[in-house]
N, C-alpha and C positions, 0 to 999 in steps of 0.2 A: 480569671474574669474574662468573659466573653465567651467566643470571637462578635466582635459586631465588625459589621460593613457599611461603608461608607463610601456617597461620591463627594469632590471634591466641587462646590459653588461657587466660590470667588474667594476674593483676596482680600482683606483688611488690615491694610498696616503690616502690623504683625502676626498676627494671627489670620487662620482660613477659616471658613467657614465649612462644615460637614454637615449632607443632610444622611440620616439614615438611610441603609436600601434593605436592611431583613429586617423592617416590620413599617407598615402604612403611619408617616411622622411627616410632615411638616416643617419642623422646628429643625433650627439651625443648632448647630452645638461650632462653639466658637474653639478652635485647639491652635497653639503658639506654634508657630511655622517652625521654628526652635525642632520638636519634637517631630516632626515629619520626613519624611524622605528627600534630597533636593531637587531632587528631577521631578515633584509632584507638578500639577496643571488642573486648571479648571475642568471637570469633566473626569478626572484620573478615580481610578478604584481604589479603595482604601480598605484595607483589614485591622482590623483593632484586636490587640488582644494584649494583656498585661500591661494594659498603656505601651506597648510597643505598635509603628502602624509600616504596615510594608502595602507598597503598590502592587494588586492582584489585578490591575485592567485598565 
């Protein structure tokens, strides 16, 4: 499943917010800080793929 890419928008509690960056979206998709890299930051590149996300930028 995938790869999707992702930038990293802000912070909520527990969870971050991601907006898409390979394809024209809007919409936030909310994923549990849990599950993320720890060194992530508002602004950071995100790669998705198999539900795994590793920072690419």
């Amino acid at each position: 499943m995938g790869p999707w890419y992702y930038e990293v928008v802000s912070f909520d509690g527990d969870y971050v917010n991601l907006r898409r960056t390979d394809i024209e979206s809007d919409e936030l998709n909310p994923v549990a800080l849990a599950l993320l890299p720890p060194e992530i930051e508002v602004g950071s590149k995100i790669k998705c793929e198999y539900f795994q996300y590793e920072i690419i930028g």
